[in-house]
KEKE-3310 file (N, C-alpha, C; in steps of 0.2 Angstrom, whole numbers, plus 5000, padded with zeros to 4 digits):
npx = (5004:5004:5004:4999:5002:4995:4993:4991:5006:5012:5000:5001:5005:5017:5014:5003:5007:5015:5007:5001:5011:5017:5003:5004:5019:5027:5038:5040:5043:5049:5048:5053:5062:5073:5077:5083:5091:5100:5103:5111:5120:5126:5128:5130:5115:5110:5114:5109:5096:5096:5093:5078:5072:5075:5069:5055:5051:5045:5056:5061:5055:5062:5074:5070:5063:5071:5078:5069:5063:5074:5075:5064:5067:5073:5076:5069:5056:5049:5037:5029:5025:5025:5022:5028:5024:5024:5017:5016:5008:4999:5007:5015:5010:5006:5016:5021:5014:5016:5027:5023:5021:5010:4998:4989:4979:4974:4978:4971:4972:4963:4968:4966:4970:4977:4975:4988:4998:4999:5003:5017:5023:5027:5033:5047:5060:5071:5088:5095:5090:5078:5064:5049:5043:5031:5032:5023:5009:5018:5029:5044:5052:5063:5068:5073:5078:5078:5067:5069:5082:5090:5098:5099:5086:5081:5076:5067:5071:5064:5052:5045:5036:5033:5038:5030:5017:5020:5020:5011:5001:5008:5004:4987:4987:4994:4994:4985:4973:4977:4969:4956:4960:4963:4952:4945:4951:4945:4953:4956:4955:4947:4954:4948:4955:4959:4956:4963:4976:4973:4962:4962:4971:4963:4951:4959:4963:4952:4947:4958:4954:4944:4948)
npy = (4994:5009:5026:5044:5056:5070:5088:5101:5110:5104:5098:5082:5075:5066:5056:5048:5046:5034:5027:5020:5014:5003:4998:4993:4988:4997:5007:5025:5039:5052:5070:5082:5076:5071:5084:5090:5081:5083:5096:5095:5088:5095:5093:5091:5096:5098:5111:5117:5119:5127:5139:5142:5136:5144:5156:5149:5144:5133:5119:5120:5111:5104:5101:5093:5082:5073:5069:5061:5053:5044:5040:5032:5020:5011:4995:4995:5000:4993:4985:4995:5014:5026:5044:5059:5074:5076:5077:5092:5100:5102:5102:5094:5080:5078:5076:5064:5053:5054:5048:5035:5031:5024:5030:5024:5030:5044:5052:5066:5074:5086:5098:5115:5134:5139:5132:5122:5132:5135:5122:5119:5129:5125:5113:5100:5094:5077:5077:5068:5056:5060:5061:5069:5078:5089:5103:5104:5096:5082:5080:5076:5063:5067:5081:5091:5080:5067:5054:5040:5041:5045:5059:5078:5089:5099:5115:5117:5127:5133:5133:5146:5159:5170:5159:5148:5153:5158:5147:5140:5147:5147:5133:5135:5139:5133:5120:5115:5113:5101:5092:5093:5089:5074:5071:5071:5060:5048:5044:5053:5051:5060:5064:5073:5080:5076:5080:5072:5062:5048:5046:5050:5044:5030:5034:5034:5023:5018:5024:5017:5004:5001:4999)
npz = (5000:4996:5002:5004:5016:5022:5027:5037:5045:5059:5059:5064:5056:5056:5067:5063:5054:5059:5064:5052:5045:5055:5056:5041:5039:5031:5026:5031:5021:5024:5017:5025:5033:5025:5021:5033:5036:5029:5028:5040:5039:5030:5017:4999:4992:5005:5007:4997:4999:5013:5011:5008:5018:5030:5028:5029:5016:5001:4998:4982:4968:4958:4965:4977:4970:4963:4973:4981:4973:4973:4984:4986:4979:4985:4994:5003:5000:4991:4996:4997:5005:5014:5011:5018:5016:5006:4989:4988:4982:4968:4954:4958:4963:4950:4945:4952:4947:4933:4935:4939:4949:4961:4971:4984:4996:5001:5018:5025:5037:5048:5056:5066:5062:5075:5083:5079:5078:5094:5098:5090:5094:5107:5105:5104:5099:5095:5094:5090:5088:5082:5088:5095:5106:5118:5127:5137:5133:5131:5136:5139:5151:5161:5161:5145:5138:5127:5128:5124:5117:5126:5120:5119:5119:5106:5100:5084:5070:5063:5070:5076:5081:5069:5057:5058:5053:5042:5034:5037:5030:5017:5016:5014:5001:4993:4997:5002:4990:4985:4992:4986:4972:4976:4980:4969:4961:4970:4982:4994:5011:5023:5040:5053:5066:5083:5101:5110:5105:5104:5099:5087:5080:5079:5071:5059:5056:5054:5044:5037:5036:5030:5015)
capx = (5000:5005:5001:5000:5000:4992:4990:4995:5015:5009:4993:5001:5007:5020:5009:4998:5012:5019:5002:5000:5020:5018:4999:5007:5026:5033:5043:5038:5047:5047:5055:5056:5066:5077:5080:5086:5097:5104:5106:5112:5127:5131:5128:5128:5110:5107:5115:5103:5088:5097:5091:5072:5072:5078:5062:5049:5047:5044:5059:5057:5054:5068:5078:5068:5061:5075:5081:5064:5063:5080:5073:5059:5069:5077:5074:5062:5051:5045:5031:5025:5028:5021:5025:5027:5027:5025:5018:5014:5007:4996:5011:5022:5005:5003:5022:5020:5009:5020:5032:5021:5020:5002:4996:4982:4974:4979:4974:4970:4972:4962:4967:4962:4979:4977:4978:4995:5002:5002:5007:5020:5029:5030:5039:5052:5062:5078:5094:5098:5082:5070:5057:5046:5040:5027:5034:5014:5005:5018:5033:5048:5052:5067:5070:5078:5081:5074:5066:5072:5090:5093:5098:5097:5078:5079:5069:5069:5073:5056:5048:5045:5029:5033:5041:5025:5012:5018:5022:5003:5000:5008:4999:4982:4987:4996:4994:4977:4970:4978:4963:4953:4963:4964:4946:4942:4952:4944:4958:4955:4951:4948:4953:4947:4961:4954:4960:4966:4980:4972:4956:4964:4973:4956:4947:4963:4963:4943:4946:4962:4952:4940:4951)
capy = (5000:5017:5032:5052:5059:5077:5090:5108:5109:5103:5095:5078:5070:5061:5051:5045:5040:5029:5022:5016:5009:4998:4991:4988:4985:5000:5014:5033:5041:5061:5072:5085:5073:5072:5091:5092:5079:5084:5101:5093:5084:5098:5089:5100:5096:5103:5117:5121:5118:5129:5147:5141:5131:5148:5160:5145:5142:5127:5118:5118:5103:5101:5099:5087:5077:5069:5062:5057:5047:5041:5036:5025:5013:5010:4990:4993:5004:4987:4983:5003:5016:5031:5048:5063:5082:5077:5078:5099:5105:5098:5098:5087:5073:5074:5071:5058:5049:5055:5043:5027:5031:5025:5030:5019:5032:5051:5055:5072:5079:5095:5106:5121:5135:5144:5125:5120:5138:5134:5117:5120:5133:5120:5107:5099:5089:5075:5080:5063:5052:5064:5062:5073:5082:5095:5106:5105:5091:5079:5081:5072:5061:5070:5090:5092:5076:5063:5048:5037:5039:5051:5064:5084:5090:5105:5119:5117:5133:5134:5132:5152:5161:5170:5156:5144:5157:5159:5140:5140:5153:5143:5126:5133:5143:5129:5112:5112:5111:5095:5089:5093:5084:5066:5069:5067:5053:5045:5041:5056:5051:5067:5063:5077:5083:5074:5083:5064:5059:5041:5048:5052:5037:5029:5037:5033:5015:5016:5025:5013:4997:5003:5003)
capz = (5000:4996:5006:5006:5023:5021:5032:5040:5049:5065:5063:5066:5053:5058:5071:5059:5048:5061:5064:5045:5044:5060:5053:5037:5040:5028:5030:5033:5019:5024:5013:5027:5037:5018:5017:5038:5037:5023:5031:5047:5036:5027:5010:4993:4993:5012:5005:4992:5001:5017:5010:5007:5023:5034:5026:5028:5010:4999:4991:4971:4965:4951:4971:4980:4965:4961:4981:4984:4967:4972:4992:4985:4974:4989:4994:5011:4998:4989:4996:4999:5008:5016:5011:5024:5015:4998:4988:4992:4977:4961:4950:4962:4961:4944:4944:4955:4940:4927:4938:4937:4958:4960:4977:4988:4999:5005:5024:5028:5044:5048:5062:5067:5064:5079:5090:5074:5080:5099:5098:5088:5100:5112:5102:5105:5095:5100:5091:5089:5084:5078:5093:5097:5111:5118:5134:5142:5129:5130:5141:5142:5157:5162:5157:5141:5136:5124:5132:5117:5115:5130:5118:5121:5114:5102:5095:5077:5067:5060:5076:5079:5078:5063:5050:5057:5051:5036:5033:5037:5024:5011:5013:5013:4996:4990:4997:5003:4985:4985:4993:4980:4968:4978:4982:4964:4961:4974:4986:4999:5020:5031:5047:5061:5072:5089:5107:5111:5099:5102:5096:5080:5080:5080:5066:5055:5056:5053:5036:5030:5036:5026:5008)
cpx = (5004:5001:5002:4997:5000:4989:4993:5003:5009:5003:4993:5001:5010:5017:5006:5002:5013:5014:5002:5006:5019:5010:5003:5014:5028:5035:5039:5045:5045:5051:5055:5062:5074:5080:5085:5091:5102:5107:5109:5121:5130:5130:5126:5118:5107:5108:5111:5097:5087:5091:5083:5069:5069:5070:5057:5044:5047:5052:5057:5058:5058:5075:5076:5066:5065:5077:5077:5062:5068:5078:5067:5061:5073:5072:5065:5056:5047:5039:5026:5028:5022:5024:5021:5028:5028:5019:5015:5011:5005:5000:5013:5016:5006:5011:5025:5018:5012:5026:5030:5022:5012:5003:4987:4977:4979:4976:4976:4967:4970:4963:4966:4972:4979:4980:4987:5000:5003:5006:5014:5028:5032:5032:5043:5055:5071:5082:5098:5093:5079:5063:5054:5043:5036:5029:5027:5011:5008:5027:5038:5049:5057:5069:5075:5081:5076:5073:5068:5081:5093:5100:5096:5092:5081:5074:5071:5066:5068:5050:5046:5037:5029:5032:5033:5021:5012:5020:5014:4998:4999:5004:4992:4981:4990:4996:4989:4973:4971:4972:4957:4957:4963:4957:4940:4944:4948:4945:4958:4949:4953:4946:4953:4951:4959:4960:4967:4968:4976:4966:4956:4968:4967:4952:4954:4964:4956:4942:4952:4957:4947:4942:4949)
cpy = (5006:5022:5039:5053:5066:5080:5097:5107:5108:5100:5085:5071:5063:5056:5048:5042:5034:5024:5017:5013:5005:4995:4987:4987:4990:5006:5020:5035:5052:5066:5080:5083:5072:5077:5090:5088:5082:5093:5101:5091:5089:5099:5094:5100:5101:5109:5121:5124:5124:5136:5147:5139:5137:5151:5154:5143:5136:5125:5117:5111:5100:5100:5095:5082:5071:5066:5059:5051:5042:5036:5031:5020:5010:5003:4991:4996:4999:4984:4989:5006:5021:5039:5056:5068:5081:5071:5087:5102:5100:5098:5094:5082:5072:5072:5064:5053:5048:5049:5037:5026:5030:5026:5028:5024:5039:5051:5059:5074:5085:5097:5113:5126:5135:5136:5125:5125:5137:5126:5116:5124:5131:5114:5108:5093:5086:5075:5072:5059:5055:5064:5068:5074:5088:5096:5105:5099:5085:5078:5077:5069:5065:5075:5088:5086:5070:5055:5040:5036:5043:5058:5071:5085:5097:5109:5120:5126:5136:5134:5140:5154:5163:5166:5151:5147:5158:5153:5137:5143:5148:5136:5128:5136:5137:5122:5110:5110:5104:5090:5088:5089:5076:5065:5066:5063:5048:5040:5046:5053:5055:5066:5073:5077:5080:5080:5079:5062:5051:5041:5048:5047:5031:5031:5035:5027:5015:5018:5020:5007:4995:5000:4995)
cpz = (5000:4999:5005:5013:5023:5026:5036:5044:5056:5066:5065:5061:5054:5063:5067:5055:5052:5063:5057:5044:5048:5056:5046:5035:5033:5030:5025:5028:5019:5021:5020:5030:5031:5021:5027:5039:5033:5024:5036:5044:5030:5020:5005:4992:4998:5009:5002:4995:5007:5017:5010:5015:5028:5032:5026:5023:5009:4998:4985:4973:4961:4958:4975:4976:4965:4968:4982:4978:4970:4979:4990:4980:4978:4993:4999:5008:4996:4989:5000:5004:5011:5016:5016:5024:5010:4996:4991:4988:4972:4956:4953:4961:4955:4943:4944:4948:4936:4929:4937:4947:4958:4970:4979:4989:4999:5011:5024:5033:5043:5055:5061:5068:5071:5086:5086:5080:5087:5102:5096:5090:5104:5112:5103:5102:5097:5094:5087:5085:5080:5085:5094:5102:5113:5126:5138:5139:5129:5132:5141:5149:5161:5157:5152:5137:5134:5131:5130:5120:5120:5126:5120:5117:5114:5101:5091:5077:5068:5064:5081:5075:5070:5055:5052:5054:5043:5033:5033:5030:5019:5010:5013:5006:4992:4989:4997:4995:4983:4986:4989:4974:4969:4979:4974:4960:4966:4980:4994:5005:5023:5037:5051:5065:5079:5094:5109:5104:5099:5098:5088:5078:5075:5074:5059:5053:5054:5046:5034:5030:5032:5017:5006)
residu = (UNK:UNK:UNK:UNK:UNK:UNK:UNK:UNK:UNK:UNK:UNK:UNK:UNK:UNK:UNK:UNK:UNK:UNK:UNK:UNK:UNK:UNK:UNK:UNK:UNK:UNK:UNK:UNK:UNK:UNK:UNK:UNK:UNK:UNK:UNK:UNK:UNK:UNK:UNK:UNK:UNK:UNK:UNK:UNK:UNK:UNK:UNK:UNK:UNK:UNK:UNK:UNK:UNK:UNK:UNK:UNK:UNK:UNK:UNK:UNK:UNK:UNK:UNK:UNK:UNK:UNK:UNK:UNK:UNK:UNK:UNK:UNK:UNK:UNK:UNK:UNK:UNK:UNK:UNK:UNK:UNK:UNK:UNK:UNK:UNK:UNK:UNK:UNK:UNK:UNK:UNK:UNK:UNK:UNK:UNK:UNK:UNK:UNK:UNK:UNK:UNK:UNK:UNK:UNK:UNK:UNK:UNK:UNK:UNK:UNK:UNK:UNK:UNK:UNK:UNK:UNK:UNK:UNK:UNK:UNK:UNK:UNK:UNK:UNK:UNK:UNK:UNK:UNK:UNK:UNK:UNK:UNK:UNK:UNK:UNK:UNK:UNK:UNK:UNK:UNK:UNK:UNK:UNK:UNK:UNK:UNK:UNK:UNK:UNK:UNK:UNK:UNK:UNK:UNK:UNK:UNK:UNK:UNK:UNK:UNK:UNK:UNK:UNK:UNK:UNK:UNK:UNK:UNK:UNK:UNK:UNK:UNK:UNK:UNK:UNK:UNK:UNK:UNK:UNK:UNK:UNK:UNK:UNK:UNK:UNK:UNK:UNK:UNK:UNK:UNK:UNK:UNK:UNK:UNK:UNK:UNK:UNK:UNK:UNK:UNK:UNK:UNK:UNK:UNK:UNK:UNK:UNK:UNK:UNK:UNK:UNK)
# end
């Protein structure tokens, strides 16, 4: 099974991915996780992506297309994957296609910004792993530090009121129309942002079991 995971910065992606890889045993391929390593390591790729990253834009797609092409022909991809931040935009789908990429289902996450926005503030993310955390919603056991890999927990760049706002901006100007586009293929599931992540959980396993 192939997947799109669709949905505001903050409204909870990544959970939902790790939901659908653990029912169906494939890997979360996220291309923001792509661009930060690849910022993290230096790499002439990072590099490129560094200057878009920093003002809270997109990367073009004649810069990510081609790594993300390159991450799914990669073996674990074989029996599907789940993508997480792409595609963002009604060319990169119809790209997808032009690829011979057939995608199963999309779920979309709808939050509300103004919750995105304060959640958001209060991320925290591990330096090592990638976990996540929320200083009030979802706390580490010990201050400052991942529970996982006992790494030091960060606040990403992009993690300020500002750059989230207008990262907000851009996807209801840009990505959101997505949803209209999967919906008339026939592959769009709008999962509802619950208070309780497990809640959300819950309605996400009700639409794939569905397929």
């Amino acid at each position: 099974m192939n997947f799109v995971v669709l949905g505001a910065p903050g409204a909870g992606k990544g959970t939902q991915a790790s939901v659908l890889s653990q029912k169906y045993n494939i890997p979360i391929i996220s291309t923001g996780k792509i661009i930060r390593d690849a910022m993290r390591d230096n790499t002439p790729f990072g590099e490129k992506c560094r200057p878009y990253m920093d003002i809270g834009s997109l990367v073009p797609d004649e810069l990510i297309i081609p790594e993300l092409s390159k991450r799914l022909k990669e073996p674990d991809c074989k029996n599907g994957f789940i993508l997480d931040g792409f595609p963002r935009t009604i060319p990169q789908a119809i790209e997808l296609n032009r690829k011979g990429i057939i995608i199963d289902a999309v779920i979309s996450l709808e939050v509300d910004d103004e919750i995105i926005v304060k959640r958001l503030l209060g991320r925290r993310i591990c330096s090592n792993c990638g976990a996540s955390y929320h200083i009030a919603d979802n706390p580490p056991k010990s201050p400052h530090k991942c529970d996982k890999c006992g790494h030091d927990l960060i606040v990403r760049e992009d993690d300020n009121e500002k750059i989230i706002r207008a990262r907000l901006k851009m996807y209801h100007e840009r990505t959101a129309p997505l949803k209209t586009y999967y919906s008339g293929c026939d592959k769009l599931k709008v999962i509802p942002g619950q208070a309780n992540v497990e809640d959300t959980i819950k309605l996400t396993l009700e639409a794939v079991n569905n397929l």
